[in-house]
C-alpha positions in Angstrom: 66.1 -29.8 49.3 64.5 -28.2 52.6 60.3 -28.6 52.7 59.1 -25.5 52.2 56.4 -24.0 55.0 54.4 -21.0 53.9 53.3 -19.6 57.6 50.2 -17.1 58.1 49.4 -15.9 61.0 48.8 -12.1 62.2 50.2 -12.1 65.9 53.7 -11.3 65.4 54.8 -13.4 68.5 53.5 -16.3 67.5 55.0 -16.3 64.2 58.4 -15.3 65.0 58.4 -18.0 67.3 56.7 -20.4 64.8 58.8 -19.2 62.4 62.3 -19.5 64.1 60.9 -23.4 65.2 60.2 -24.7 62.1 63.7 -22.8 60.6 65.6 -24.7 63.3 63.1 -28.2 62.9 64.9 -27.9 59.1 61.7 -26.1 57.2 62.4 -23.5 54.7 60.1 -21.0 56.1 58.0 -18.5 54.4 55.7 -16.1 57.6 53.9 -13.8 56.3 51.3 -11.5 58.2 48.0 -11.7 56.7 45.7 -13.7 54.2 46.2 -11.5 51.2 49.7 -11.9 51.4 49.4 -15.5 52.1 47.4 -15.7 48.6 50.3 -13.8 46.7 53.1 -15.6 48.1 51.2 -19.2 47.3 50.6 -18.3 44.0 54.2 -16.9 43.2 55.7 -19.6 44.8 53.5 -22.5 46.1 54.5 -24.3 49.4 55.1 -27.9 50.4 52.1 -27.5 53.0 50.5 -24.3 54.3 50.2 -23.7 57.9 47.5 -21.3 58.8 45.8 -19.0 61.0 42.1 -18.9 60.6 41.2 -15.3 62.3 43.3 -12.5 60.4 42.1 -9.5 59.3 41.0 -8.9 56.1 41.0 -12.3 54.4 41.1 -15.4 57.2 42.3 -18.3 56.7 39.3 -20.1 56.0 39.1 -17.4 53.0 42.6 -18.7 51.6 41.7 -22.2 52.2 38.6 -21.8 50.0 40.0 -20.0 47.2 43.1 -22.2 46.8 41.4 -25.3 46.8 38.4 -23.5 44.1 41.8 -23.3 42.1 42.3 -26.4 42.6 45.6 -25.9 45.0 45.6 -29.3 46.8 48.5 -28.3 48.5 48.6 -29.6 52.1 46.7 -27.0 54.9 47.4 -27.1 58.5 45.1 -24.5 60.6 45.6 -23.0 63.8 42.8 -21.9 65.6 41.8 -20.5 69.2 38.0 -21.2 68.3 37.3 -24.7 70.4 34.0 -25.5 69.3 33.0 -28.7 66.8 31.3 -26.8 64.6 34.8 -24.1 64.2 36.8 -26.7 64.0 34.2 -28.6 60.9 33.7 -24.9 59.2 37.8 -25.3 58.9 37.0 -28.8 57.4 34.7 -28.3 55.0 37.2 -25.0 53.7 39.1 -27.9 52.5 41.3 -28.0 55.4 43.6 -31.1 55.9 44.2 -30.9 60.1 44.3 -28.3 62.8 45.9 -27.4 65.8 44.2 -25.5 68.8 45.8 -22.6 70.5 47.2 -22.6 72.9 49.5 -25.3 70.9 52.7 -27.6 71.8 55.3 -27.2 69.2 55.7 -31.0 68.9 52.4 -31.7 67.9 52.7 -29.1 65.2 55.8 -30.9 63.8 54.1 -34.0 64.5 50.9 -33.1 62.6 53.5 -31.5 59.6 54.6 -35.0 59.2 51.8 -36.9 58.7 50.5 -34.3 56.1 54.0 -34.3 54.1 54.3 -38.2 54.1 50.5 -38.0 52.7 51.3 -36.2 49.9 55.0 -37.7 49.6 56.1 -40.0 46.1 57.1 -42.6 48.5 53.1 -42.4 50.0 51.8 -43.4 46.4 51.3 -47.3 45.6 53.3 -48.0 42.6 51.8 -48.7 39.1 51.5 -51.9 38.5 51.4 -53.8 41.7 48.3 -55.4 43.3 46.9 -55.0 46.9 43.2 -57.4 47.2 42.7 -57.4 50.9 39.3 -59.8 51.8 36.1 -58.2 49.9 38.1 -56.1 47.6 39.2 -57.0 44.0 41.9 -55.1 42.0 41.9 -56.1 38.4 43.3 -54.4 34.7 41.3 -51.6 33.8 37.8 -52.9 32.1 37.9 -55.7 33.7 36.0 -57.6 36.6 37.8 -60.9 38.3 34.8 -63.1 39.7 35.2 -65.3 42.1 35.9 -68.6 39.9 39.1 -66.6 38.9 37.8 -66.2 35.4 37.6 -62.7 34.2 34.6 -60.8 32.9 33.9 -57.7 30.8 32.8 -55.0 33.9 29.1 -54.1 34.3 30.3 -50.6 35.2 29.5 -47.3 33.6 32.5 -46.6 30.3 35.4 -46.0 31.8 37.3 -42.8 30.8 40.6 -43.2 29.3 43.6 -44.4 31.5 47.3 -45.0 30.9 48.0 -48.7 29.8 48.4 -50.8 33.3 46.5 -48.7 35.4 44.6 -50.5 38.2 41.4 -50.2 40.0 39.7 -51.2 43.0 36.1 -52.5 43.6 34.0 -53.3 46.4 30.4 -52.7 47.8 29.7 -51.3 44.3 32.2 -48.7 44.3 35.1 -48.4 41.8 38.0 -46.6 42.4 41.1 -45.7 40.3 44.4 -44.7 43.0 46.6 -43.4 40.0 43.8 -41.4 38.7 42.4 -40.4 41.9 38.8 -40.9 41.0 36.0 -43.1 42.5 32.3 -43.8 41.2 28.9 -45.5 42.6 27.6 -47.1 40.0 27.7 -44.7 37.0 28.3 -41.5 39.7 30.9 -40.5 39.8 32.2 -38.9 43.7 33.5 -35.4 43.7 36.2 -35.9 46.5 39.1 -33.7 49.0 42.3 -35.7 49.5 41.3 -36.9 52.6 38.1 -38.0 51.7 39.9 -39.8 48.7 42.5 -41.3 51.0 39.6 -42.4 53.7 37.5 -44.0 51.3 40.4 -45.9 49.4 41.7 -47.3 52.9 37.9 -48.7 53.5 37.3 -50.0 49.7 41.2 -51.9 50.3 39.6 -53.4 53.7 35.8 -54.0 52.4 34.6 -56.2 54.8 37.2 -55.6 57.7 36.0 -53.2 61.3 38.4 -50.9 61.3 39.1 -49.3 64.4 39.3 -45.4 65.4 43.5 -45.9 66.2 44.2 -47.6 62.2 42.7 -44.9 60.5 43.6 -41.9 62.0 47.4 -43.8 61.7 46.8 -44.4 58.5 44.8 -41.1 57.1 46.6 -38.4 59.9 49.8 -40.2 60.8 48.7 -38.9 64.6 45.9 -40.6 66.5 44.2 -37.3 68.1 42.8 -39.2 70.9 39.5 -40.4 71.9 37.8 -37.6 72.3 39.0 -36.3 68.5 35.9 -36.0 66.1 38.3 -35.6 62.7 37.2 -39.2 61.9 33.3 -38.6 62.4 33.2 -35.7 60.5 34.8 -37.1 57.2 32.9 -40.3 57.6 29.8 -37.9 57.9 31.3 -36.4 54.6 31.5 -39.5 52.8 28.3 -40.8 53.4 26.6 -37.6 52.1 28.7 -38.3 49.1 28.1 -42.2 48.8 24.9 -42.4 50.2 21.4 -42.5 47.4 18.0 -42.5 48.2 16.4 -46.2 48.1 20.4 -47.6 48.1 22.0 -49.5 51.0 24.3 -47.4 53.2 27.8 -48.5 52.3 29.8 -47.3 55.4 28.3 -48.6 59.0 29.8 -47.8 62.7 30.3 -50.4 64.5 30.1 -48.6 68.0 32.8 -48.7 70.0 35.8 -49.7 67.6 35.4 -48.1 64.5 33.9 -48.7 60.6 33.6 -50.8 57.7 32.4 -51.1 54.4 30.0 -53.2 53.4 27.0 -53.4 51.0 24.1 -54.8 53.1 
């Protein structure tokens, strides 16, 4: 079956031609004009990934953005945008936003940045249940369990864990606890409220405690694309997550090291 686009944008050029480009790239394409009918068409019949416009009338795209993902939508959103600035670009973000591409916009990278969103969110994407990934710093152990470092294992000191399906695996490092299946993380006995990217971010970092990882790795393994040097994606998540992690009187978990990249580690 075709991956199914639902395409907003107002300027009927543009969407023709968007249209008729992701028809021939081998989308199933649904254009429509405007954010209200953007909202209907999502709800009738919700998309593989959403691409759109944030300045239409009525209801932008940063409108639609926000109210799918208050319902909870985690479909995939692209934007397009002709606003340049940082701080455009990080109000698209914080909508819930997964990537954007600035007008005027090359075809390729809009295919390009389609790709790395679907493989994201693909089956094939998700670890399977069951197996074990313990880069250095990291341990991945039963639930309710905690391995130490003799290789005997130890009831957890973490808060009660909620109920999880029999196999189900967790990560821990830096005093953070993550369940992948689940698709829930905690500090301590907090537990983090989350997007999919800041989810996918974090559980990349956690899987490498210990380990600098540069700019080019995570936007390859987060975006798919690396947006270049001059991209600020990566800072403003990171910014995101420390808000999120970060507590008064606690170490900072997440530390730049200037020039290449981060790493996590509890100082």
């Amino acid at each position: 079956m075709p991956q199914t686009v639902l395409l907003a944008e107002d300027d009927r050029a543009i969407r023709h031609a968007l249209e008729r480009a992701l028809t021939l790239e081998g989308y199933q394409v649904t254009a429509v004009a405007d954010g209200v009918e953007a909202l209907a068409q999502a709800h009738k019949s919700p998309p593989d990934v959403l691409v759109l416009d944030v300045m239409m009338p009525g209801i932008d795209g940063l409108q639609v953005c926000r109210v799918l993902r208050a319902e909870g939508d985690r479909t995939p959103i692209l934007m397009l945008t002709a606003l340049v600035e940082t701080a455009d670009r990080i109000a698209g973000l914080d909508a819930g936003a997964d990537d954007y591409v600035v007008k005027p916009f090359d075809v390729e990278e809009v295919f390009a940045r389609l790709r790395a969103l679907l493989r994201r969110t693909s089956p094939a994407a998700e670890t399977p249940a069951g197996t074990t990934e313990t880069p250095a710093g990291t341990t991945e152990t039963p639930t309710g369990t905690t391995e130490t470092p003799t290789g005997t294992t130890e009831p957890s000191a973490a808060p009660p864990r909620q109920p999880t399906a029999p196999g189900t695996r967790q990560l821990e490092a830096a005093g953070l606890r993550m369940d992948p299946q689940a698709r829930r993380a905690w500090r301590g006995s907090r537990e983090l409220e989350l997007t999919r990217t800041e989810f996918e971010l974090l559980e990349l970092l956690v899987r490498n405690a210990g380990i600098v990882l540069d700019h080019s790795t995570i936007y390859d393994r987060i975006w798919g694309y690396d947006f270049g040097p001059g991209s600020k994606n990566l800072a403003v998540y990171v910014g995101y997550l420390r808000r999120k992690l970060d507590e008064p009187g606690a170490p900072q978990l997440i530390h730049t090291v200037r020039g290449v990249g981060y790493v996590l580690r509890e100082d």
